[in-house]
N, C-alpha and C positions, 0 to 999 in steps of 0.2 A: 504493500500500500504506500508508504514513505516510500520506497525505491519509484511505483510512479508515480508519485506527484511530484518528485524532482526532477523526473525526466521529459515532465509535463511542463516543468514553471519554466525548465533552460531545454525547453524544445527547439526550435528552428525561428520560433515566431520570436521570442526572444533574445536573442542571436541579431535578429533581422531589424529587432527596436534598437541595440544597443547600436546596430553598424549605422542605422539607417539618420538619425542626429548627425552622425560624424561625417557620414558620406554627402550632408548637405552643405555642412559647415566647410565642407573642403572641398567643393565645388563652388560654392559663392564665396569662397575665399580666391579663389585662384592655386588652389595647393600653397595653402599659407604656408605648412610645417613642413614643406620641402622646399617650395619656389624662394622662400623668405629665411630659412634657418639661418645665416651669416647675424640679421636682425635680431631675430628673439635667442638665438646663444649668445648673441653678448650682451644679452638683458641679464641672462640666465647665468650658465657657466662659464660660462667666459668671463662673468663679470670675478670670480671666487678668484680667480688666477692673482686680480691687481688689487684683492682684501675689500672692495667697492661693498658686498654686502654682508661681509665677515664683520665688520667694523662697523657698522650702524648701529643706532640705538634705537629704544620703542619707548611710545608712552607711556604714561601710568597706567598698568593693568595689562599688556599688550604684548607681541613679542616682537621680535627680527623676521625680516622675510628671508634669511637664512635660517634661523631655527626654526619658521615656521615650513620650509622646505625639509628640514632633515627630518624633524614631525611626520611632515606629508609621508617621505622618504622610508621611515621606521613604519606607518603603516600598512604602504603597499610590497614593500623587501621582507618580506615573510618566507613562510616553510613554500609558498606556492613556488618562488624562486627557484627553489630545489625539488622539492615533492612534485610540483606541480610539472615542470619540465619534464620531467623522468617519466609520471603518468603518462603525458601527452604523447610523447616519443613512444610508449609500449603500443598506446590503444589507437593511436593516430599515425604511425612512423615518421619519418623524416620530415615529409612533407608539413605535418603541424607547427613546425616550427616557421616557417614561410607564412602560414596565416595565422600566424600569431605577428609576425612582422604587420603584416596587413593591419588589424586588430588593432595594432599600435598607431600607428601612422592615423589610421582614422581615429581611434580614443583620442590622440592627443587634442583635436580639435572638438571633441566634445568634454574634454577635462579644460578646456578652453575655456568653453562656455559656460558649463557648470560655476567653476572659478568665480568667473566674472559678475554672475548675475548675485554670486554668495557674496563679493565683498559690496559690490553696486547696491545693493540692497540691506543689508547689512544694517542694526541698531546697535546702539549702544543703551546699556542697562547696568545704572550703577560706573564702576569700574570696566566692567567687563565686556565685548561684542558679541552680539551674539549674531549667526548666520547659519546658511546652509540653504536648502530644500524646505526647510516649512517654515522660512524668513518670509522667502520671494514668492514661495504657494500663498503665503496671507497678505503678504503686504502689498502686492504688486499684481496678481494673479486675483486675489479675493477670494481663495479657496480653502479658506482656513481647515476645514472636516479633513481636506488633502494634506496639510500640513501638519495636522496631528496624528493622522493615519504613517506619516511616511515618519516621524519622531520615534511610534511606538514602534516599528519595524526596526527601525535603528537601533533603539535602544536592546531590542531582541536579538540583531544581530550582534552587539557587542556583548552580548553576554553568553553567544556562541561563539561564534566565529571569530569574532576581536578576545576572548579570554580562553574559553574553555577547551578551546580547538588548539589553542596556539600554544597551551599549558601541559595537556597530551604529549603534543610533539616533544616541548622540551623533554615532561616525565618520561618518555619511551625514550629515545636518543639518552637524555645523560641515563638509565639505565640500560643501555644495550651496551654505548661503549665507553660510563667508565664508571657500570656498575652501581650507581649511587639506586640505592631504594626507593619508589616512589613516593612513600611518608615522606623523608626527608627532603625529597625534590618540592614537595605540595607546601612544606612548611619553607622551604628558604623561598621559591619563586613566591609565595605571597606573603612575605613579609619586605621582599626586597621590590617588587611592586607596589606594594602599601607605601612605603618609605619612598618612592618617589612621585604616586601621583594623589598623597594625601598634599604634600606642596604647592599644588595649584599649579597655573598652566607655565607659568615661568620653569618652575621646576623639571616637567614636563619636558620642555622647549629646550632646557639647559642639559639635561642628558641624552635630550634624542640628537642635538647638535654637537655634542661630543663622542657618542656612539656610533653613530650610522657612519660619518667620514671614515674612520679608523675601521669599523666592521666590514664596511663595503670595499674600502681598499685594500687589505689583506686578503677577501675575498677574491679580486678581478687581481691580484698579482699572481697566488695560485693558480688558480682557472688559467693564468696568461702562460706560466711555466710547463703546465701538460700540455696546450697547445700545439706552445713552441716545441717541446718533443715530439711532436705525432707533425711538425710543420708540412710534410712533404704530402700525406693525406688529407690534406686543406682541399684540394680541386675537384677530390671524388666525391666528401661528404656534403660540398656546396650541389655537387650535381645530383647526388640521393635527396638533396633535399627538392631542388627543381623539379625533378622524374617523376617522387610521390606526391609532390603538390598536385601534379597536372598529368601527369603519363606514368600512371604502375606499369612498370614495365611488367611483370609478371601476373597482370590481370588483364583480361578483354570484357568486353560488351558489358551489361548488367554489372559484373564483380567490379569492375576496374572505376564506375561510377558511384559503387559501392566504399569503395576504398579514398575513393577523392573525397568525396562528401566527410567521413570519419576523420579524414586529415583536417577538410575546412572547422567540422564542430569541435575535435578537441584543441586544434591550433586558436579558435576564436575563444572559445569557451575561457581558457587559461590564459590567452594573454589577458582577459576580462579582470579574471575575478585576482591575478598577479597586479595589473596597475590600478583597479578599482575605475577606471573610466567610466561615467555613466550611475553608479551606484550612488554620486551627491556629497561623500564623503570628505573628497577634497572642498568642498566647496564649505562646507564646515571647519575643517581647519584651516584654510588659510583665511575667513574671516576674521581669524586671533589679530594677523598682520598688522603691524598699527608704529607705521613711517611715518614722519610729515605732514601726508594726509592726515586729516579725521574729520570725526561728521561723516559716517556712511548716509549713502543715499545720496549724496551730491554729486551735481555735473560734475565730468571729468575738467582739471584749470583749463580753461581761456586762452591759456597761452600757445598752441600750438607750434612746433609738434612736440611738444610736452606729450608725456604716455599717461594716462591717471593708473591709478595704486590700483583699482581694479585691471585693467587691461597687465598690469605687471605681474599681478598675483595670477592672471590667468594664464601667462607665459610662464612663471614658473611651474606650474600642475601641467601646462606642456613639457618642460624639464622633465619631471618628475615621473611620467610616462616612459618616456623615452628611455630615463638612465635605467628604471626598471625593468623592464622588457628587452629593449633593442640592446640595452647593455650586460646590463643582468643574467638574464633570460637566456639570451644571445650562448655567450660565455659558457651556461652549465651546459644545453645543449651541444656543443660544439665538444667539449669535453667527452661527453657521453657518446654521442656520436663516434670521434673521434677513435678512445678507446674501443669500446664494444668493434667496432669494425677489424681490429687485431686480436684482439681477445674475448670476442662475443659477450653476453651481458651475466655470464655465471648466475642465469636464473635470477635475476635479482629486479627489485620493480620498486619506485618509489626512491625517497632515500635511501633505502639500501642499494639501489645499483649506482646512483653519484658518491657513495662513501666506495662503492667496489672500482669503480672508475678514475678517482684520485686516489685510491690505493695501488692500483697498479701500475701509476705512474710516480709516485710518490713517497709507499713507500705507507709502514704504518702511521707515518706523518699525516697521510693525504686525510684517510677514515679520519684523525682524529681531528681535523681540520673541518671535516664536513661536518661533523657534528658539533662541534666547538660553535661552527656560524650559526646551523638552525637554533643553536642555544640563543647563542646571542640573537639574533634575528626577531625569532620568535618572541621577545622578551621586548624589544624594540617596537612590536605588533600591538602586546598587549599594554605597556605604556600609552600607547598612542590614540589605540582604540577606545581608553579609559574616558580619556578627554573628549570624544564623537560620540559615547553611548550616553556622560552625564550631558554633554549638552542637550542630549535629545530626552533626557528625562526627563531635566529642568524646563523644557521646552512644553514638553507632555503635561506634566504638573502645573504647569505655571501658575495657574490659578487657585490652587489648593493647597493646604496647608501644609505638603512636601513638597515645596519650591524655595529656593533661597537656602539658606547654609543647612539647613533641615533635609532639606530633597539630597544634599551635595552628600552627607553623611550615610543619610541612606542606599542610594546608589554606590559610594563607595562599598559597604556591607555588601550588599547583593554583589558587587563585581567581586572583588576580593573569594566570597565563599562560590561564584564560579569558574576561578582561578584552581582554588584546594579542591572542588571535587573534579575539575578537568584531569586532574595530575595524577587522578586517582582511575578515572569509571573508564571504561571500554565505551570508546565513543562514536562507534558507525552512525545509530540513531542522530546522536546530535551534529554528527558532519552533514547526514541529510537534511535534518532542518536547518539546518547553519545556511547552508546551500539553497533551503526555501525561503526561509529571510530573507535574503540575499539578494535573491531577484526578485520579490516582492517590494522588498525596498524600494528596486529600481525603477518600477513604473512611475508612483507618481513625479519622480524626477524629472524620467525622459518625457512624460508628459507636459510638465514645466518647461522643459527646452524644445520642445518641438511647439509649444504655444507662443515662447520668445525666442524663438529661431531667428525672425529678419532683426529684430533688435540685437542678437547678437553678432553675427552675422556682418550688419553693421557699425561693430563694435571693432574688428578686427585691425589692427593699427598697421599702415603699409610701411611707415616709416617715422621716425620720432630723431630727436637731435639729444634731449634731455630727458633723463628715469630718476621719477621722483624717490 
């Protein structure tokens, strides 16, 4: 029953909602995020090179639009990175990985949009901003029922998939490869969660922006050194991957349709739920962002071609796409690829065949290294996630007497004790609902953006001289 209704909710039709925003937005773009990339990376990454967003500071209450990227960063660089890659490559072959490029290329333009409309829209309450999918459903949209429908999904999915999914993974891994029991796993990861997102979103902001750099770049050095080992294999595994995107060579008629189609669903499906494109949630965390501008909801300055904080924060969540998937993504694939094509995959699926796959080239190094990042990763996930499922409860609540520092306490409870029992339960069940949340979530979103489509749309900046 759970097996279909999951198979129901991330069918073909949804698939086709999540491409179908992105394929608009990059067509009435002109191919923003290819024709224009020189532009928005050096809004983006390019800018970290000359310390331009490394060194900013934030309001009262607010963060960096660099720690609000490594935030973004920690919640989409998950176990999907890893686990998610490896599924895709079993149940989809090489070819999934090509559409999962696709996947990307178009997300980024709907993590655009998303972005955009979260910080354009945007209040301030108290200290703090608040934003997202059921800012712009009420404020802007007038669909408030949508906006509380898509908070309580949220807050549901973070109390799967952002905690108890993410807390499994660590529990299994640190007891596979270094033996630690999962009591002790359930007591240190939520107490060491606790201790940093009882801090508030600084605190948050302050260790996802010291984490993720350090975690990701250790990550893509390894990945880079199997590579370079297997270098001479580079030409066949780009061509397995073109062959099963489009031409199985080892299937005709009927099968061979069969097998392109499994490559497009598992290649989209994962690059999806890897960069989170379309799901609303970036659009929630970078409304933290809080530059120069303030006063959400105002026109973009007068000054042109000045960029406004919205259109920046939506080129970031483009970054942010990108470095997950096309880089990330990229990277584990290619490894796995790589190897397995020498030494075939030793029966192994999931993380276990990326720890088997950097073991072979690495050495008991490589396994302890894979597991070492879904630790850290995973940990990164559910920090981050802390701060999207309270906004959405506080959002949920607002009206009642669990809103304000009352609501903040109680969701923390709740997330925390679905940290300890993740670490602890057999969680197929809750991967499937995690998984139905998930894309539940994401209608009223993309319904949001396919209502404010030409607005955003015409949001898209061709060119700018100054970034606020």
């Amino acid at each position: 029953m759970m097996e279909r209704l999951q198979e129901l909710v991330w069918g073909p039709w949804m698939l086709a909602a999540f491409l179908g925003i992105g394929v608009y937005l990059t067509v009435r773009s002109g191919l923003f995020q290819l024709r224009r990339f020189p532009l928005w990376w050096r809004a983006t990454g390019g800018s970290l090179w000359n310390g331009t967003n490394r060194n900013q500071t934030a309001e009262t209450g607010g963060i960096t639009t660099f720690q609000t990227a490594c935030t973004a960063l920690a919640a989409t660089i998950g176990t999907g990175n890893i686990v998610g890659v490896a599924t895709a490559l079993t149940a989809g072959g090489p070819g999934a990985i090509f559409w999962m490029w696709v996947s990307a290329a178009i997300g980024m333009m709907t993590a655009y949009g998303e972005t955009y409309l979260g910080v354009r829209y945007r209040r301030r309450e108290g200290k703090m901003w608040v934003s997202g999918p059921m800012v712009y459903l009420e404020d802007r949209l007038h669909l408030p029922a949508l906006g509380l429908l898509y908070s309580f999904l949220c807050m549901m999915s973070s109390l799967g998939m952002g905690s108890m999914v993410q807390a499994n993974s660590v529990s299994e891994t640190a007891a596979y490869s270094f033996s630690v029991p999962p009591f002790l796993s359930a007591v240190a990861v939520t107490v060491l969660v606790g201790l940093v997102v009882s801090g508030g979103t600084k605190r948050i902001a302050a260790v996802s922006g010291k984490l993720m750099p350090a975690a990701s770049g250790i990550y893509i050095l390894f990945s880079l050194m199997v590579i370079f080992s297997c270098f001479d294999r580079l030409p066949q595994v780009f061509a397995a991957i073109w062959s099963s995107a489009f031409e199985p060579a080892a299937a005709a008629g009927g099968a061979a349709g069969y097998l392109v189609s499994r490559s497009v669903r598992y290649g989209v499906s994962r690059g999806v739920f890897s960069n989170e494109a379309g799901l609303g949630t970036l659009a929630i965390l970078h409304g933290a962002a809080d530059e120069e501008e303030s006063g959400g909801g105002v026109e973009p300055r007068k000054r042109p071609p000045a960029v406004s904080l919205a259109q920046k924060q939506g080129m970031w969540a483009m970054f942010e796409v990108f470095f997950d998937t096309i880089v990330i993504c990229t990277l584990t694939a290619l490894v796995i690829l790589l190897v397995t094509a020498e030494y075939g995959g030793g029966g192994y699926d999931g993380a276990a065949l990326t720890a088997y796959c950097f073991s072979r080239r690495l050495g008991a190094a490589g396994e302890y290294l894979v597991s070492a990042s879904m630790i850290v990763f995973a940990f990164a996930t559910m920090v981050a996630w802390s701060y999207m499922g309270k906004q959405a409860f506080l959002y949920l609540f607002s009206r009642t007497p669990f809103s304000g520092r009352a609501g903040e306490r109680i969701y923390l409870i709740l997330y925390l004790n679905a940290i300890f029992l993740g670490c602890l339960a057999r969680l197929e069940t809750v991967w499937q609902l995690s998984d139905i949340w998930n894309g539940l979530m994401a209608l009223p979103n993309l319904a949001a953006l396919y209502l404010l489509r030409r607005e955003v749309a015409a949001s898209i900046p061709e060119k700018f001289k100054t970034i606020p």
